[in-house]
N, C-alpha and C positions, 0 to 999 in steps of 0.2 A: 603606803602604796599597796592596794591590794584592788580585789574584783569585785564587780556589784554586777547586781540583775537589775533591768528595768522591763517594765512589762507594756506589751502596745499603747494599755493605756495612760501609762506614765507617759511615754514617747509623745505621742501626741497630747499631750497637754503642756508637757514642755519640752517641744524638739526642737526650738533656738538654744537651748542652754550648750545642745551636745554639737560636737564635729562628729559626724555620722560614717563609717565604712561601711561599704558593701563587700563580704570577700565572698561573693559568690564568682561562678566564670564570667567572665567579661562578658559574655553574649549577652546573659541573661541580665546583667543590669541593664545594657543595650536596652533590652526589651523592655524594664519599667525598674523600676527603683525606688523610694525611701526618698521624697523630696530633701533634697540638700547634699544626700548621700555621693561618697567620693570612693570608687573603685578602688580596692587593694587585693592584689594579688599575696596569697603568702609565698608564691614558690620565687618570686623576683629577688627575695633576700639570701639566698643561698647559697652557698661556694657552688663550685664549678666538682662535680665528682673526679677521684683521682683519677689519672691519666691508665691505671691499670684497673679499672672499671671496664664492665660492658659496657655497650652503644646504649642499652634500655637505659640505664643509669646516670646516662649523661642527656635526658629527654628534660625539659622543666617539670618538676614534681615528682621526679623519683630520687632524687639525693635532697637529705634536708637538715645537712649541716650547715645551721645560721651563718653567716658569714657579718665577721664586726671587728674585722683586723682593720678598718679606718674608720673609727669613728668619725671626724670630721664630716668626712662624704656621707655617714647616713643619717647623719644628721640633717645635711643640707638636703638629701633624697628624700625622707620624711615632710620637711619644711615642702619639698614640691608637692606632697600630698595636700599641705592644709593642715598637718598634724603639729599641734602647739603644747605644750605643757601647761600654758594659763588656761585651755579651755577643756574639757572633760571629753573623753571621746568614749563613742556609742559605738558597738561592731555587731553587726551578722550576718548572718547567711541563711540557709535555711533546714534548721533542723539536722538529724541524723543523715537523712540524704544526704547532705555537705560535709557527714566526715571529719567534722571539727575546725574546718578555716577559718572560723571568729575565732573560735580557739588560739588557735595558731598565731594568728598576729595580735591576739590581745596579750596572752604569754609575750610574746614578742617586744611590744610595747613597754609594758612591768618591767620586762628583763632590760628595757633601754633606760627605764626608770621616770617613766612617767606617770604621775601622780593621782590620776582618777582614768581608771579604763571600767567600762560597762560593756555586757552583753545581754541584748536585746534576747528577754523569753521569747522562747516560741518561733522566732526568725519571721522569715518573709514570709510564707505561709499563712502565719497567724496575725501577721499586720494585715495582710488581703482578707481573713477572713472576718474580722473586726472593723473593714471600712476604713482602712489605713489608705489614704491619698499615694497615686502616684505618680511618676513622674520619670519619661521617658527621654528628655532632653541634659547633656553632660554637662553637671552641676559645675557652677563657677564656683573656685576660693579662692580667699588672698594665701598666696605662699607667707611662710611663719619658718620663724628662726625657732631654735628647738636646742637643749644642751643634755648630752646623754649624761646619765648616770647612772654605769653600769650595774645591776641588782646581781650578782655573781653568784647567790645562793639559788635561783631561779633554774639556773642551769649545771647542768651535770656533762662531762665531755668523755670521752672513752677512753684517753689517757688517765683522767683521774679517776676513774673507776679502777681501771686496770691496776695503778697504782696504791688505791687503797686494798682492793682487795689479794694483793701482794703481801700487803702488812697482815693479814688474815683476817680483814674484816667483809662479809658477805652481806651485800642488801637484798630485799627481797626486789627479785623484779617483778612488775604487773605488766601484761601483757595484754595490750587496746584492743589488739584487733580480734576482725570474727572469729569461732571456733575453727571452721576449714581452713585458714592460714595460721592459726594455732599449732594445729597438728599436721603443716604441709602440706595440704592438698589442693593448691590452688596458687598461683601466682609461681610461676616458672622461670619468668624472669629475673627472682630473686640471687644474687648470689647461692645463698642455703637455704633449704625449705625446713620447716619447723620453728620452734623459741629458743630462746637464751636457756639455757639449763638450767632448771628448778625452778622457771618463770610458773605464776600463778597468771590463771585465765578472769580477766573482770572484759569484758565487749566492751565498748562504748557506746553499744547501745541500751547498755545497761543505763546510761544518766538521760534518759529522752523516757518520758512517759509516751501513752497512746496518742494522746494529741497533739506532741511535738517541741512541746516545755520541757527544759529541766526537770529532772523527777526533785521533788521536796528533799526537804531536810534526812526529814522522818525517812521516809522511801528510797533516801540513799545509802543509811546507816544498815538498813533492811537488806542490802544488795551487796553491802561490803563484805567481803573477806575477814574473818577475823583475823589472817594472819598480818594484815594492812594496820589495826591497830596495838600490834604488839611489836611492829616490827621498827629497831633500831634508825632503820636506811630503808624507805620503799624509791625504788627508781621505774617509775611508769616511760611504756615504749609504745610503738605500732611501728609501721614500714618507715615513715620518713618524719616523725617525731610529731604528728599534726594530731589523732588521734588521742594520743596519747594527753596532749594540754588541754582536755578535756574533763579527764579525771585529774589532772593537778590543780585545775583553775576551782574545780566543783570542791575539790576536798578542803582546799581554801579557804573556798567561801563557808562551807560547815563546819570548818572544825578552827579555821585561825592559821593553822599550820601551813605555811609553805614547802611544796616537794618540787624539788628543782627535776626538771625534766631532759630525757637525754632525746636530745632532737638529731642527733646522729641515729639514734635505733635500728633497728633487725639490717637495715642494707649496713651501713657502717658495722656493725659486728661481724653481721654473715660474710663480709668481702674480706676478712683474716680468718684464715681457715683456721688457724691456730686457738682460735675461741670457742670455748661449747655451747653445742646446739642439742637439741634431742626433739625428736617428734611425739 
């Protein structure tokens, strides 16, 4: 179980093989799509933020702790999508502007344990600008039965964080997002403004070249931190863990290594005041 890239023109020469998501906003598939392609939202799989949360927090897409306390039901909610384990699924969005939402539910998908998840270089962008056919009317599929098996290394949760680093073991955290939510200056509706304490700064737009592809192998290695390949435990974050499964998915695919991703990040930390932050 691991990630692959396919590129427009792989896609189109064999885009029967894939079950296709769009996880852009809904509008915008509205507007044209990825023939075949079947909308997914990542923020629909979510818990519900706790009850002593702010009101921002409880909006879709600012609390982004997965929610997989009944497998059963998301099983059968994925089968409403079309999403099978016999057939290989293709995801994306488009590029850096999207912030990682292939990401998000491709991570997602691995972590349900299904067995070939791809993401499309380049996104929708680069299918339009290569003549990629589209298609503005909502793709029919057959619903598919589906049996999870959970990948438990994929993910990391704040309890067990907090608990190993109790025993005195400290990971290094990487920290997705831009510089000015880096060092707090922007996004107010945070619980706490600034990073987890001694988090290291990689953007996620660090893994997008100019033209909106994955940056290379090569070009990734070039961008990394050296502290990322010495380090025991790396735990990659952003605001609500989407981000962030962009540098877990990308290190993946270059180096082999799975890094389990904490998809509760910065709002889950920052809502216990009791955790350190530093701007």
């Amino acid at each position: 179980m691991t990630i692959f890239l396919v590129s427009p023109d792989e896609l189109q020469l064999n885009i029967s093989a894939f079950h296709i998501l769009d996880t852009r906003p809904y509008v915008h598939y509205l507007e044209g799509h990825i023939p075949g392609a079947v909308w997914m939202g990542w923020d629909i799989w979510c818990e519900d933020a706790p009850i002593h949360a702010g009101s921002a927090l409880k909006q879709p897409g600012y609390w982004g702790v997965l929610n997989d306390d009944a497998p059963e039901a998301l099983a059968d909610t994925l089968g409403q999508f079309g999403v099978s384990s016999e057939r290989p699924v293709l995801i994306y969005a488009d590029g850096p502007r999207s912030k990682g939402r292939e990401a998000r539910v491709a991570w997602m998908l691995l972590y349900f344990g299904l067995p070939s998840v791809s993401l499309l270089n380049g996104g929708w962008s680069t299918w339009l600008r290569q003549g990629g056919d589209i298609q503005t009317t909502i793709s029919q599929f057959s619903y598919s039965r589906i049996r999870l098996n959970i990948q438990e290394n994929r993910r990391v949760r704040l309890h067990q964080m907090l608990a190993t680093m109790k025993q005195g073991s400290h990971p290094l955290f990487i920290d997705t997002r831009c510089y000015r939510e880096y060092i707090g200056q922007i996004y107010d509706y945070q619980p706490r403004l600034g990073h987890i304490l001694g988090a290291i700064h990689l953007p996620y737009t660090d893994f997008f070249d100019d033209e909106g592809y994955f940056v290379t192998r090569d070009a990734y290695f070039q961008r990394l931190p050296l502290e990322i390949l010495s380090a025991s435990q790396c735990i990659p974050y952003c605001e609500v863990g989407v981000r962030s499964c962009l540098f877990a998915l990308l290190h993946e695919l270059y180096t082999g290594q799975v890094i389990a991703n904490f998809d509760g990040s910065l709002m889950e930390w920052a809502l216990d005041e009791t955790l350190p932050m530093e701007l």
